[in-house]
N, CA, C and O atoms as a GROMACS GRO file, in nm:
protein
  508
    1UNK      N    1  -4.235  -2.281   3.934
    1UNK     CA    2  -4.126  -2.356   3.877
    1UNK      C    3  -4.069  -2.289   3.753
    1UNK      O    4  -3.952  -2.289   3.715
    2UNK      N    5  -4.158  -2.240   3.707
    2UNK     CA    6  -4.114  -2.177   3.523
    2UNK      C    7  -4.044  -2.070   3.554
    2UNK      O    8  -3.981  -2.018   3.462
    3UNK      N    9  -4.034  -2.010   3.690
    3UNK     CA   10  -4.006  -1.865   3.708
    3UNK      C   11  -3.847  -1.899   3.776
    3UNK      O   12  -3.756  -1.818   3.760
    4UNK      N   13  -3.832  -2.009   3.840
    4UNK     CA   14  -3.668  -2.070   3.881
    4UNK      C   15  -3.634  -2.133   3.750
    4UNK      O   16  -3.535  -2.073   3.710
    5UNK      N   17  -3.663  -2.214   3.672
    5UNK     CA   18  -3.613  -2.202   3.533
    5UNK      C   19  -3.541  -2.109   3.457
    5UNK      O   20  -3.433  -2.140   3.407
    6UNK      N   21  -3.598  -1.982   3.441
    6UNK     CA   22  -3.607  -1.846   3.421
    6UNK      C   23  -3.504  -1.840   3.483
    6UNK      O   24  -3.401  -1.856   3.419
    7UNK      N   25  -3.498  -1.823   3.579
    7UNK     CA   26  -3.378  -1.772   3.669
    7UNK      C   27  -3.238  -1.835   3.665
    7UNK      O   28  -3.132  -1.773   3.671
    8UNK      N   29  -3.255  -1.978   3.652
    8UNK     CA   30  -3.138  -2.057   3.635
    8UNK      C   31  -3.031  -2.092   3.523
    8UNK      O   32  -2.920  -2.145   3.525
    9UNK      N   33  -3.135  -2.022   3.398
    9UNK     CA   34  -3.065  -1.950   3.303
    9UNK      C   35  -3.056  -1.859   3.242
    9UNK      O   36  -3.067  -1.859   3.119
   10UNK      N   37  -3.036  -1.763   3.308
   10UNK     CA   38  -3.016  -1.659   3.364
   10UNK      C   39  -2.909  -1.631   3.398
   10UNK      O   40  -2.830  -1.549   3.353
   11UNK      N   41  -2.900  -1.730   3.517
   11UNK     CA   42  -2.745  -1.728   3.576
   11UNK      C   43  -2.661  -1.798   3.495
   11UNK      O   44  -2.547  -1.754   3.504
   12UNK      N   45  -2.675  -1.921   3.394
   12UNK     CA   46  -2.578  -2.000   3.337
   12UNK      C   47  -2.513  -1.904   3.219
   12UNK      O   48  -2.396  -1.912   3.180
   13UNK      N   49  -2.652  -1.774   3.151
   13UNK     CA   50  -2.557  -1.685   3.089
   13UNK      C   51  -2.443  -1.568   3.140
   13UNK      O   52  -2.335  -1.520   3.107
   14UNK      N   53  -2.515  -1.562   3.212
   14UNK     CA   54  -2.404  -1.473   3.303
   14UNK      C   55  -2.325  -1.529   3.372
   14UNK      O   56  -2.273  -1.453   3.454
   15UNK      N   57  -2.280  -1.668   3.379
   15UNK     CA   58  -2.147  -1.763   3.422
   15UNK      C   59  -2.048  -1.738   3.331
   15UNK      O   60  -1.933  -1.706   3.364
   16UNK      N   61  -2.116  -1.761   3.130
   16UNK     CA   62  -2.049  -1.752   3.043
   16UNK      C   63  -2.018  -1.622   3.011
   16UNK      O   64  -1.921  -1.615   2.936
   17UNK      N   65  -2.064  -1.527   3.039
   17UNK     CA   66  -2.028  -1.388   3.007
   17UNK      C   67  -1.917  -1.342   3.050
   17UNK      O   68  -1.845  -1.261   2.993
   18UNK      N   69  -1.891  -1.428   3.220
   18UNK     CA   70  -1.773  -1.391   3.280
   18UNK      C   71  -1.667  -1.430   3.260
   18UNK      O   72  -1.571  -1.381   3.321
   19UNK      N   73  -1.652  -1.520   3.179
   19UNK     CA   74  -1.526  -1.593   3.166
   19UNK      C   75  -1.411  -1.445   3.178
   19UNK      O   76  -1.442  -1.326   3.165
   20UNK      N   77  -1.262  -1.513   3.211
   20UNK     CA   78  -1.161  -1.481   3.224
   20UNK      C   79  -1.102  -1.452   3.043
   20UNK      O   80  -1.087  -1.529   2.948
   21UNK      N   81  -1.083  -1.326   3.056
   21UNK     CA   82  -1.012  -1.306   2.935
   21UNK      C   83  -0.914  -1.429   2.871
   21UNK      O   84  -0.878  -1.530   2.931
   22UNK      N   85  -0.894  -1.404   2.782
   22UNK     CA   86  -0.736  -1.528   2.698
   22UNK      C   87  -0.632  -1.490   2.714
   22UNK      O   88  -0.593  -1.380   2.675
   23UNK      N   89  -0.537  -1.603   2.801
   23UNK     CA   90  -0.389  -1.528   2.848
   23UNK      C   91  -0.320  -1.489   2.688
   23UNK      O   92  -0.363  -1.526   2.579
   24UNK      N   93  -0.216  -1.412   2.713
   24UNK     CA   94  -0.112  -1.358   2.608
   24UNK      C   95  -0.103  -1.474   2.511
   24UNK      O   96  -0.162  -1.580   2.534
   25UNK      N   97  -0.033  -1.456   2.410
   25UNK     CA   98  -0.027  -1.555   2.322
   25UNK      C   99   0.113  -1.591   2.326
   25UNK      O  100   0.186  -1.500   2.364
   26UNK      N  101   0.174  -1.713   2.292
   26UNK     CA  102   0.322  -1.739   2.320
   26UNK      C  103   0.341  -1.802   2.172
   26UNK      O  104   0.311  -1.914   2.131
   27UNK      N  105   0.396  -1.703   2.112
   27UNK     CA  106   0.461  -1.726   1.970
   27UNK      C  107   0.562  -1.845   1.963
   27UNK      O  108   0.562  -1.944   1.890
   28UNK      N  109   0.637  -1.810   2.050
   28UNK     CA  110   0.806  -1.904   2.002
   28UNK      C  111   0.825  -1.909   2.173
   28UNK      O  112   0.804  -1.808   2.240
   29UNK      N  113   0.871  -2.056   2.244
   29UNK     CA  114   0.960  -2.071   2.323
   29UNK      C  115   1.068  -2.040   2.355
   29UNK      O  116   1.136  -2.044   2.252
   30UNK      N  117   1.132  -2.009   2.446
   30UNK     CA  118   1.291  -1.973   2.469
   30UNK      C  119   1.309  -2.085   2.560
   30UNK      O  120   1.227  -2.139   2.635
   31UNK      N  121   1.452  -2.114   2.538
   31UNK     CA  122   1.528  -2.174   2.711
   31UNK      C  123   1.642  -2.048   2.707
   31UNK      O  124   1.703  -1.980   2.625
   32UNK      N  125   1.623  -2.072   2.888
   32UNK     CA  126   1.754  -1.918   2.950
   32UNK      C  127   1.790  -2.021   3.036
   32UNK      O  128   1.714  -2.094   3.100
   33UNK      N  129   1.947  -2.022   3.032
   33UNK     CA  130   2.044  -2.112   3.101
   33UNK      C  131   2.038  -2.006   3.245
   33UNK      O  132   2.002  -1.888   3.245
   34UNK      N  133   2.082  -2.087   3.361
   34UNK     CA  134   2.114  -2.081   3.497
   34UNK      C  135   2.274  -1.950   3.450
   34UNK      O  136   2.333  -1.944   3.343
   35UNK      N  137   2.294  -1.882   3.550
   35UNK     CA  138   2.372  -1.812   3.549
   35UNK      C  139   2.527  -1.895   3.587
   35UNK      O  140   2.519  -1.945   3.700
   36UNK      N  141   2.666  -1.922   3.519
   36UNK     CA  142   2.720  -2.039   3.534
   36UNK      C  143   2.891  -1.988   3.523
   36UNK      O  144   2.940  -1.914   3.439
   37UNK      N  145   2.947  -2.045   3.620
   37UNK     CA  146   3.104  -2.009   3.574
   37UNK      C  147   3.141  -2.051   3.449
   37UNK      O  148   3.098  -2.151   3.392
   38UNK      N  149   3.274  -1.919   3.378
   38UNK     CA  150   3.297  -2.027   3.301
   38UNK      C  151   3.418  -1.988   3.258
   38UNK      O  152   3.426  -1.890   3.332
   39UNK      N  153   3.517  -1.986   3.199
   39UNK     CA  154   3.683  -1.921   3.174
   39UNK      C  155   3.680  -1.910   3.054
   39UNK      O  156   3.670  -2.004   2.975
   40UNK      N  157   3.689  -1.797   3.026
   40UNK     CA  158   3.718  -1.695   2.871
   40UNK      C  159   3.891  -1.693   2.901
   40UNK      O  160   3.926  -1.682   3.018
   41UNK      N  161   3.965  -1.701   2.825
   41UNK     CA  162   4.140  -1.692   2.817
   41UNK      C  163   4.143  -1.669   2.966
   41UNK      O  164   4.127  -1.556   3.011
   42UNK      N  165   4.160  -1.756   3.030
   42UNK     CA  166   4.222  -1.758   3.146
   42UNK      C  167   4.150  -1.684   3.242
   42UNK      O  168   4.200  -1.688   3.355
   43UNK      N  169   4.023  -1.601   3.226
   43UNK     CA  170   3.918  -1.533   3.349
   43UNK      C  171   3.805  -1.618   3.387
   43UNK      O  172   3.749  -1.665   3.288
   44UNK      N  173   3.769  -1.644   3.466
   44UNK     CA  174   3.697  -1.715   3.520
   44UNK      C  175   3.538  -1.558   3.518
   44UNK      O  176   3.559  -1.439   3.540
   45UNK      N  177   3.421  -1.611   3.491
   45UNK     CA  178   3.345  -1.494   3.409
   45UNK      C  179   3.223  -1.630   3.435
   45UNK      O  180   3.238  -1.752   3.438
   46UNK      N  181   3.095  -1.538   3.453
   46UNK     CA  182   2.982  -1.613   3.483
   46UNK      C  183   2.913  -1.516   3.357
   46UNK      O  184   2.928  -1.396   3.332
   47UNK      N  185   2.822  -1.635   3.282
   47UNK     CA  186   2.739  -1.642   3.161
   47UNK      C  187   2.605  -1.690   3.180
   47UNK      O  188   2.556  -1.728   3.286
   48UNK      N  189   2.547  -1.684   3.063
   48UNK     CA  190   2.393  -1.693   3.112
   48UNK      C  191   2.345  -1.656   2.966
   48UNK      O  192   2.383  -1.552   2.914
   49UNK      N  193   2.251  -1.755   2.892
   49UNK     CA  194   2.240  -1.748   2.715
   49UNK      C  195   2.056  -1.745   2.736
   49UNK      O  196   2.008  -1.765   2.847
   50UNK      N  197   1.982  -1.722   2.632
   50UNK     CA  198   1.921  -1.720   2.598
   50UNK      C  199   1.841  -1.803   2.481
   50UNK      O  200   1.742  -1.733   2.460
   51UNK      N  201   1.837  -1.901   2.408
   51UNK     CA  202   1.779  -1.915   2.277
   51UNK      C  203   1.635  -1.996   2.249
   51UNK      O  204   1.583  -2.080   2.323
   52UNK      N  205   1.587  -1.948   2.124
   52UNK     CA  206   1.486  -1.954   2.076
   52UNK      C  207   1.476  -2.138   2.013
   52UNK      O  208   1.539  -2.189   1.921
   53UNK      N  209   1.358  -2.209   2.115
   53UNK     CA  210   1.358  -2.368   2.106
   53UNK      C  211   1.236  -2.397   2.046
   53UNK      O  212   1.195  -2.513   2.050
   54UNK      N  213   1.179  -2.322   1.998
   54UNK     CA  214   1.030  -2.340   1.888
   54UNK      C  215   0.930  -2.230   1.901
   54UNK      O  216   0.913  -2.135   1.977
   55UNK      N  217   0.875  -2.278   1.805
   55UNK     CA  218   0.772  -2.134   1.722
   55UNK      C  219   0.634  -2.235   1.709
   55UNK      O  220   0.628  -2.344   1.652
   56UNK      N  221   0.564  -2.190   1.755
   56UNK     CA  222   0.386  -2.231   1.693
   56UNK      C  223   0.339  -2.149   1.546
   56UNK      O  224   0.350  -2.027   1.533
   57UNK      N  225   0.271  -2.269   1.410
   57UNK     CA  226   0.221  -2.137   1.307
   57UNK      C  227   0.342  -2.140   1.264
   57UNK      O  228   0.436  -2.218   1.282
   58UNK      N  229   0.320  -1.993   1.170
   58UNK     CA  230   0.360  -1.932   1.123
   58UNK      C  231   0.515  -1.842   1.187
   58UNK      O  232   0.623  -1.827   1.130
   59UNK      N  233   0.474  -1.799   1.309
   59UNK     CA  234   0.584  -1.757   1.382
   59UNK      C  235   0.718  -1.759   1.359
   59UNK      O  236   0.780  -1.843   1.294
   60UNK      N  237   0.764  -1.655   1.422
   60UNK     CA  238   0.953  -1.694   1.400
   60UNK      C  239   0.975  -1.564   1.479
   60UNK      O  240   0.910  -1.459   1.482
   61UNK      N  241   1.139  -1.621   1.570
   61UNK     CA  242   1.190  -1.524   1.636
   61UNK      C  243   1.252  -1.411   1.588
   61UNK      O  244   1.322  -1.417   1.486
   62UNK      N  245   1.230  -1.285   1.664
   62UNK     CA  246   1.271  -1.197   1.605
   62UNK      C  247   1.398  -1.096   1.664
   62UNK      O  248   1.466  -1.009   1.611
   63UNK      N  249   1.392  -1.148   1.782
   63UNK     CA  250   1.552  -1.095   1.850
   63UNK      C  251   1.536  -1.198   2.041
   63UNK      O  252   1.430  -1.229   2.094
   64UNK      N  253   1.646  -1.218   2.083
   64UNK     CA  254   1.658  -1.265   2.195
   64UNK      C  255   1.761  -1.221   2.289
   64UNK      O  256   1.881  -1.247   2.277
   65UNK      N  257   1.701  -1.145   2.395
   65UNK     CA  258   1.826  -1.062   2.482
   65UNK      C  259   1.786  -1.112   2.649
   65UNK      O  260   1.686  -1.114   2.720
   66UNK      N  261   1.948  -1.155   2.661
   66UNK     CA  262   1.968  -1.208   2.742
   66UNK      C  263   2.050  -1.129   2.866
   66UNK      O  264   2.162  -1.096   2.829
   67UNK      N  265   2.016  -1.088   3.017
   67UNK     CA  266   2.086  -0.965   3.113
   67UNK      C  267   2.109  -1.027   3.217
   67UNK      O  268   2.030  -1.112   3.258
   68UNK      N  269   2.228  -0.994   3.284
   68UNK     CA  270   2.278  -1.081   3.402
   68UNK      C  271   2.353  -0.954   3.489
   68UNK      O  272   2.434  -0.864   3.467
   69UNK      N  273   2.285  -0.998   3.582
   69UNK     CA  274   2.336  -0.859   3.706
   69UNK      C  275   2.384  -0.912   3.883
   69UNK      O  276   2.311  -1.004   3.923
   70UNK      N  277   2.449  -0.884   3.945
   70UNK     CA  278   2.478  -0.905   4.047
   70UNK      C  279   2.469  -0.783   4.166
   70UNK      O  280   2.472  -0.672   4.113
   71UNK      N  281   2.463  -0.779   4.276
   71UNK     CA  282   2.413  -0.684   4.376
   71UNK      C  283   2.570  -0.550   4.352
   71UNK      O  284   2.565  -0.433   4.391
   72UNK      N  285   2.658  -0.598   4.298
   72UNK     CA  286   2.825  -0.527   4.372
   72UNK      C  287   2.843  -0.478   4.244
   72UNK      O  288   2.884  -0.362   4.234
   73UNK      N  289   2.816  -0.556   4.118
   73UNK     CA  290   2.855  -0.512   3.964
   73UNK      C  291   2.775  -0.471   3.882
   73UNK      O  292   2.667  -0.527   3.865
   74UNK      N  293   2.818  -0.344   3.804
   74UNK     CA  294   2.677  -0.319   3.710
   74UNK      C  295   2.639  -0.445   3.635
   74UNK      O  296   2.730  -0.517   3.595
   75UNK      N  297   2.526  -0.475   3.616
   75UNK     CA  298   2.451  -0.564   3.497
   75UNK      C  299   2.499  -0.549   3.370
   75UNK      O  300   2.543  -0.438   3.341
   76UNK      N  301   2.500  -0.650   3.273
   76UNK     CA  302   2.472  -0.651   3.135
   76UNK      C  303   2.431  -0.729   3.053
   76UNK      O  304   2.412  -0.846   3.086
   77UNK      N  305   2.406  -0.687   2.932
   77UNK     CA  306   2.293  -0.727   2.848
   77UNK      C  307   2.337  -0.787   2.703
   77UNK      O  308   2.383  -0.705   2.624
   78UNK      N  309   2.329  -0.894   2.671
   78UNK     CA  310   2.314  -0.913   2.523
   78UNK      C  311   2.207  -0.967   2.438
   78UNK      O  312   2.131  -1.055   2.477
   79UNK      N  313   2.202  -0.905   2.304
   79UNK     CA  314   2.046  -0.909   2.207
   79UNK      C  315   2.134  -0.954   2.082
   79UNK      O  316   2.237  -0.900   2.043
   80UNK      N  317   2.074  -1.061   2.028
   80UNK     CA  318   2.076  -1.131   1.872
   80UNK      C  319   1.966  -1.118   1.836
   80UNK      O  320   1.878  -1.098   1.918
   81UNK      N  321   1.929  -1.130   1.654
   81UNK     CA  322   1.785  -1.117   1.590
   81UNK      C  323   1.808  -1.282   1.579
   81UNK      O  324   1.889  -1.372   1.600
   82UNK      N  325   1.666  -1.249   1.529
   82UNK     CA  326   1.634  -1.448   1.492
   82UNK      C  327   1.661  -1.502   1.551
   82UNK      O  328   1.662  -1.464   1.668
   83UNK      N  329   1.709  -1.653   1.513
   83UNK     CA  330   1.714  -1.757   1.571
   83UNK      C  331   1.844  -1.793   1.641
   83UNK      O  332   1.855  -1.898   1.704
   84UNK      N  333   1.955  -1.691   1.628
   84UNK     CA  334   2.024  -1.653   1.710
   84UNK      C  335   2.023  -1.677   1.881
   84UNK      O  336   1.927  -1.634   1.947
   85UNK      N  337   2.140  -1.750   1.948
   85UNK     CA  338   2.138  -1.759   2.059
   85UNK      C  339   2.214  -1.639   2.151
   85UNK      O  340   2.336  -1.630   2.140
   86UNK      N  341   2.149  -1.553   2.235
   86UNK     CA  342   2.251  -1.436   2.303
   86UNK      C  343   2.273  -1.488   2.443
   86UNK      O  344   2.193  -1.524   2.529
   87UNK      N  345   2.416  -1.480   2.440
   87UNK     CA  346   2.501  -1.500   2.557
   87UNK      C  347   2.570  -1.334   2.617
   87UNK      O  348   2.643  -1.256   2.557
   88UNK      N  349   2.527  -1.327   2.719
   88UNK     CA  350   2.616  -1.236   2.816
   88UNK      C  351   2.717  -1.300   2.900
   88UNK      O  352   2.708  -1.416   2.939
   89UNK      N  353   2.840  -1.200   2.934
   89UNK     CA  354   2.938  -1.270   3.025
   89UNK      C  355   2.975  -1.144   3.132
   89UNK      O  356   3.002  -1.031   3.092
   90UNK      N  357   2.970  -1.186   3.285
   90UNK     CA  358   2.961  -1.122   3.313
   90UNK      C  359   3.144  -1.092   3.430
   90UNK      O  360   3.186  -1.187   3.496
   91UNK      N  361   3.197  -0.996   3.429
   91UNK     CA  362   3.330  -1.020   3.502
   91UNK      C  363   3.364  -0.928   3.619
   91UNK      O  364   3.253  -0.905   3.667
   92UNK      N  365   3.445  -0.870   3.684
   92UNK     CA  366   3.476  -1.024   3.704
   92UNK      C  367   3.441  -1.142   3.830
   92UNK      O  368   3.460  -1.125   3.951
   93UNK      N  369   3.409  -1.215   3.790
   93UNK     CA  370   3.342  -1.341   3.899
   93UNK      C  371   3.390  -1.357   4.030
   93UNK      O  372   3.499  -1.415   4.037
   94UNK      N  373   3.334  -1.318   4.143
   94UNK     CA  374   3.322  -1.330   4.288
   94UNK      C  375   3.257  -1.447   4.349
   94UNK      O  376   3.135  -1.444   4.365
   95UNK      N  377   3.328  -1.556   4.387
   95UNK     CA  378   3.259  -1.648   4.474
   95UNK      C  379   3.162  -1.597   4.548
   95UNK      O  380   3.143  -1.482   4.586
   96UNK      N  381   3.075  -1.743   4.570
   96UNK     CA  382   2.954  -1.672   4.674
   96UNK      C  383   2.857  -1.542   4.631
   96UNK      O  384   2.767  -1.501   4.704
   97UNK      N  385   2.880  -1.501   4.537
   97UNK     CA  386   2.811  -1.390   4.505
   97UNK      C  387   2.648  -1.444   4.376
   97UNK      O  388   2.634  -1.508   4.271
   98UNK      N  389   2.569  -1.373   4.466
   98UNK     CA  390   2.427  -1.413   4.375
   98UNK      C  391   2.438  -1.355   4.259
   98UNK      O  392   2.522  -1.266   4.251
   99UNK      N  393   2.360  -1.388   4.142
   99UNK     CA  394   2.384  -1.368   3.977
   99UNK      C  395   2.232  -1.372   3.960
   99UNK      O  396   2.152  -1.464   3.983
  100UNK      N  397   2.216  -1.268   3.922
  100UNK     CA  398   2.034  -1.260   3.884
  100UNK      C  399   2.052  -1.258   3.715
  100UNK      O  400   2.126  -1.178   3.658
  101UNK      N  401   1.966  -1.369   3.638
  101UNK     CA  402   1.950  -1.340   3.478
  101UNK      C  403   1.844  -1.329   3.453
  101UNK      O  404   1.769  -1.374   3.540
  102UNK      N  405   1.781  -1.270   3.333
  102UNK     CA  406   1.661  -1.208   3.313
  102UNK      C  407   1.639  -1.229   3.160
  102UNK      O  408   1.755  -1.208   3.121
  103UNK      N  409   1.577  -1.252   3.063
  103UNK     CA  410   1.580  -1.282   2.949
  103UNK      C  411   1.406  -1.209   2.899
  103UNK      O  412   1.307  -1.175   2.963
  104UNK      N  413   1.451  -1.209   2.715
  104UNK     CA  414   1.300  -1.130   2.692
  104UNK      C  415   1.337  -1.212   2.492
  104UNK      O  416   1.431  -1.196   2.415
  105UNK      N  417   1.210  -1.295   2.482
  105UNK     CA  418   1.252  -1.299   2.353
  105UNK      C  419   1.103  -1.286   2.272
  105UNK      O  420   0.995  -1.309   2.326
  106UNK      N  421   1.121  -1.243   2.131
  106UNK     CA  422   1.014  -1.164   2.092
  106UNK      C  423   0.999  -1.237   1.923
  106UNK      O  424   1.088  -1.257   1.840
  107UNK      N  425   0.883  -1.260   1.917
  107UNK     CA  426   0.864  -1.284   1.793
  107UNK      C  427   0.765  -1.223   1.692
  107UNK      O  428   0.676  -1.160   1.750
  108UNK      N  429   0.757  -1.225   1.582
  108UNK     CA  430   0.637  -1.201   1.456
  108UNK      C  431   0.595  -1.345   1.409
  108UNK      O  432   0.652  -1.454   1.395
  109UNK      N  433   0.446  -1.284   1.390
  109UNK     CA  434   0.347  -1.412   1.345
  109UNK      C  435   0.302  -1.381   1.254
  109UNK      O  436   0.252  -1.269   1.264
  110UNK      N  437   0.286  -1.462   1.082
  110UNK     CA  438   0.246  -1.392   0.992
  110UNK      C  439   0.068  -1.407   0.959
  110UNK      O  440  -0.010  -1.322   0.917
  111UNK      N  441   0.050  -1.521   0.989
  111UNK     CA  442  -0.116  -1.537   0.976
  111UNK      C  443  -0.154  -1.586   1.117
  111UNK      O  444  -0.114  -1.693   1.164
  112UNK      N  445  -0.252  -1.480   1.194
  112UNK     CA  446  -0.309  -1.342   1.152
  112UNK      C  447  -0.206  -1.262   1.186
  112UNK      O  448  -0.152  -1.329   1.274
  113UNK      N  449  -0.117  -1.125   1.169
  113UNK     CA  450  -0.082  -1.100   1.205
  113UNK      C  451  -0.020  -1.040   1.320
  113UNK      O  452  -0.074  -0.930   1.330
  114UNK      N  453   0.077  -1.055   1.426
  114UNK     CA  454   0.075  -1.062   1.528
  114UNK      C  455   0.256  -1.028   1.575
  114UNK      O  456   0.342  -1.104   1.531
  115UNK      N  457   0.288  -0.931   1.650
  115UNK     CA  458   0.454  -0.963   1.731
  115UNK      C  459   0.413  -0.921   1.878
  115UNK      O  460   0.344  -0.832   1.927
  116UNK      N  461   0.463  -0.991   1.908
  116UNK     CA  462   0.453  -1.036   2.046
  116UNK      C  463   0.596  -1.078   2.166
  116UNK      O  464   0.666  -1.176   2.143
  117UNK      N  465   0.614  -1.010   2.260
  117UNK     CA  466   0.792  -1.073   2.372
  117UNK      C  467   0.711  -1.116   2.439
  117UNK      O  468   0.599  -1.066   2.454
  118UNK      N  469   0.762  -1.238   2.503
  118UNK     CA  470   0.815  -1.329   2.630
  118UNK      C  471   0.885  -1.312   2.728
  118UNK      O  472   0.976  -1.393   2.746
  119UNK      N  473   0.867  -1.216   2.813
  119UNK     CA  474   0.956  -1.234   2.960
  119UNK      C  475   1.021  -1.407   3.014
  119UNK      O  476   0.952  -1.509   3.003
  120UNK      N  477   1.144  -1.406   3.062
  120UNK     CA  478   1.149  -1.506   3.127
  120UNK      C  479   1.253  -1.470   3.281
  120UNK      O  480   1.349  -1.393   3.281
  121UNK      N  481   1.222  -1.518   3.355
  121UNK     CA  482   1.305  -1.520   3.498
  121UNK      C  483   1.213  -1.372   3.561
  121UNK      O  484   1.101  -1.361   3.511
  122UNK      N  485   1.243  -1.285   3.643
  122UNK     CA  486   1.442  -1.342   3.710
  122UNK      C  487   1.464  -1.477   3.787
  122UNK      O  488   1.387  -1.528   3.868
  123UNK      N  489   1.607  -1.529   3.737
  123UNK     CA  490   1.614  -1.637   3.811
  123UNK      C  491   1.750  -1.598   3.944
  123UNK      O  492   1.767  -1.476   3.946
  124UNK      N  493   1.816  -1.650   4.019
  124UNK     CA  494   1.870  -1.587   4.089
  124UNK      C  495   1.970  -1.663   4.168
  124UNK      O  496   1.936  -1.664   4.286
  125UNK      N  497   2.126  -1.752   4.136
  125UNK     CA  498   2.169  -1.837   4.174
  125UNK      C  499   2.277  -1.777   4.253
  125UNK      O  500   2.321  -1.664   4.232
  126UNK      N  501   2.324  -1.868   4.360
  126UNK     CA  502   2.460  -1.820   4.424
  126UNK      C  503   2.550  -1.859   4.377
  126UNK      O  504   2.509  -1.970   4.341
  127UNK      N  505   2.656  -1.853   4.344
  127UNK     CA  506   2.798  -1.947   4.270
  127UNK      C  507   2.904  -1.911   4.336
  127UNK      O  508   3.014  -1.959   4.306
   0.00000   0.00000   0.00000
């Protein structure tokens, strides 16, 4: 019996040994809007924003770039620092055509020290 004892913790340390590393750390939240029609002076132009909706700590955002691409049109990209919201617009707008947006926002943490980005999407709508 003393020798399955032995054994049974044994195994309960080597259960805890294995644990799964600690996912990434998530400084600051973003929301990234749906890719969306919308009319700049009279063009009809699909957009897609990015911004920074809270910080854990110490934290604070440190730039937020927001990229919107379609299969027929080159992609593009816009980046603000801080707490700044970045909007791309993308032209010119084709019915029916899919709109992929992609977002990345990045922050610094001051105690302990720490900067760290956030991927978000791709998301991928038809309009």
């Amino acid at each position: 019996m003393s020798v399955l004892g032995l054994f049974g913790g044994a195994l309960g340390v080597a259960a805890v040994g294995s644990a799964e590393p600690a996912a990434d750390p998530i400084l600051c939240q973003y929301t990234m809007s749906d890719p969306q029609v919308v009319e700049v002076s009279g063009t009809k132009m699909v957009n897609a924003s990015l911004t920074p909706s809270g910080c854990n700590g110490t934290a604070e955002p440190t730039s937020s770039q927001v990229c919107l691409s379609t299969g027929s049109l080159a992609g593009r990209c816009a980046e603000l620092p801080g707490y700044a919201k970045a909007q791309v617009y993308l032209s010119p707008y084709v019915p029916g055509q899919s709109y992929t947006v992609r977002g990345r926002g990045c922050a610094n943490q001051a105690q302990p020290p720490l900067a760290f980005c956030t991927t978000l999407g791709p998301k991928t709508v038809t309009l």
